[in-house]
N, C-alpha and C positions, 0 to 999 in steps of 0.2 A: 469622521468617526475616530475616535480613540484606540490608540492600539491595544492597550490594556483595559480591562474591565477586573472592578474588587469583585469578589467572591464574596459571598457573606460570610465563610471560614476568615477573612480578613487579608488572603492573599490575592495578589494584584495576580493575575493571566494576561495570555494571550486573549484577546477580545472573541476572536474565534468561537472559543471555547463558552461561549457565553455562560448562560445559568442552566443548561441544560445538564442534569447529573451525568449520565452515561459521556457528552462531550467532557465535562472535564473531570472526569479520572481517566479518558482515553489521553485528555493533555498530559495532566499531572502522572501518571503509571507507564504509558507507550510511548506520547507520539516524541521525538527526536533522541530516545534513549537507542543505541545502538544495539541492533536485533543481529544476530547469525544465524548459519545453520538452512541448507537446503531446503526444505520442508520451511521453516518459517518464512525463508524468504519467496519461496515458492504461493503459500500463503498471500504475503502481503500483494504478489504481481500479479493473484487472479483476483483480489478483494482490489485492488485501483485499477482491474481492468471493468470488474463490473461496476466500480463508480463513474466510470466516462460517460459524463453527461446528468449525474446526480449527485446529491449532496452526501459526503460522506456518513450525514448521522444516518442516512437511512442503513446503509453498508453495516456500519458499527449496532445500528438496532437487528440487522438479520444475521451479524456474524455465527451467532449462534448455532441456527439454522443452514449456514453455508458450512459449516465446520463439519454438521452432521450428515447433510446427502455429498460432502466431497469427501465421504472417508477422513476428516479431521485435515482433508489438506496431503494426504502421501501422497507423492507422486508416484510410486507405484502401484499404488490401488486406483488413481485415477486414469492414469494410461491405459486402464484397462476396459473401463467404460466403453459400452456400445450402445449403439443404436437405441435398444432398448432404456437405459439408462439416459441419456439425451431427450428420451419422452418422456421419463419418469422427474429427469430433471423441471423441462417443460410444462410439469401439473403440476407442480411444486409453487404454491404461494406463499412461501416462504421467503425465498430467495424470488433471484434479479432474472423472471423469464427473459433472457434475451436469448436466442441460438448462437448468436455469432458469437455471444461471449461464453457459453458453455461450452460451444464443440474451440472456442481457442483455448478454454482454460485444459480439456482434455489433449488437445495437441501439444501445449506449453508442457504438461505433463510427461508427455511421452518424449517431449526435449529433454527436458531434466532427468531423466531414468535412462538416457544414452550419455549422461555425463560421469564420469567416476565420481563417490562420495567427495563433497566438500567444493566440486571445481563450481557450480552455482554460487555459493558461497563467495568464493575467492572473486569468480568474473565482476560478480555484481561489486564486489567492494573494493578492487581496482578503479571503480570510476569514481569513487569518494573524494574531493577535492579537499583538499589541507585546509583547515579552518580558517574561515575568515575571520571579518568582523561582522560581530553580533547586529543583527539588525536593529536598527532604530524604531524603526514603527512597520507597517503592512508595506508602504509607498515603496519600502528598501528589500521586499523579499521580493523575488524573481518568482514566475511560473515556469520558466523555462531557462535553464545555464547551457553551455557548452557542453557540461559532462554529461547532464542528462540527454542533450544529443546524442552522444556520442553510443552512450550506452544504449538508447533507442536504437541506434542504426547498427550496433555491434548485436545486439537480440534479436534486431528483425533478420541482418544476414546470417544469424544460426537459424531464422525461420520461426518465431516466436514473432506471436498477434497481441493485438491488443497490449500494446508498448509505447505507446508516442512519448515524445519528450516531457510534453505534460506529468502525463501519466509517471515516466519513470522519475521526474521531479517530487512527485509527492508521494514516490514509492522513496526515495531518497533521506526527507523530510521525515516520515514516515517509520521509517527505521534507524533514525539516527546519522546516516551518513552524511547528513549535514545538521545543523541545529539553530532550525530559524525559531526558536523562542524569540521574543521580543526583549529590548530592553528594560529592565525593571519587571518583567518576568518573574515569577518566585522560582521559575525551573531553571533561567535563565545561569 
């Protein structure tokens, strides 16, 4: 398979991204543009917790919808969720019924609101590795580095779920701390 696919706008992409509208303006507007900011990044770690084990368009097609029953994403309005809201998440066919990923996105939460402003921010982008080279095609991007190791194993010991290396690899991707666009990429 080709790593790029044209656009019918006439610009080459990541293949990824196929012809699907909502994929690429997620390519072309988000995915490896450098995100900050607690709350975003907070964001982006419960939206690749609830893709583990699905395709992100679905994610990208309910953002919407997760943005609205998680409070937009505060972690102080989410830390606060009970019981009750864990059911109400639960009936919600909106979003990604899973338990284990709701009650870790409200624990992830209540990590993050023990953190002073910014330090989320600063930890996660500590593990940003210094740019490499541009990948060549799919064959040349990793699912899993060192750093995203590292940063998995550095979140699960402050107790933070739903984080594997995967995961933080294409929370990484994701937010720009690395920037696997492909060669001949128009983001590239």
């Amino acid at each position: 398979m080709s790593s790029l696919l044209p656009g019918a706008d006439g610009r080459a992409r990541c293949a990824w991204a196929s012809t699907d509208a909502e994929y690429m303006r997620y390519h072309d507007e988000e995915w490896g543009f450098p995100l900050h900011g607690d709350r975003a990044l907070f964001e982006k770690m419960a939206l690749e917790g609830f893709q583990a084990g699905l395709s992100w368009i679905t994610i990208l097609r309910k953002r919407p919808r997760f943005r609205e029953v998680f409070a937009g994403f505060d972690p102080a309005v989410v830390a606060e969720f009970d019981d009750d809201d864990v059911e109400r998440l639960m009936a919600d066919a909106g979003i990604i019924r899973n338990r284990a990923k709701i009650l870790a996105t409200i624990g992830n939460a209540r990590l993050v609101t023990e953190m002073a402003p910014g330090v989320l921010d600063e930890f996660m982008w500590s593990f940003a590795p210094d740019p490499g080279i541009r990948p060549r095609s799919f064959e040349d991007v990793p699912a899993v580095t060192a750093e995203s190791t590292a940063m998995s194993k550095a979140l699960r010991a402050k107790g933070f779920r739903f984080v594997g290396a995967t995961t933080m690899y294409a929370l990484m991707q994701s937010s720009g701390m690395v920037d696997d666009h492909v060669e001949g990429c128009w983001r590239a």
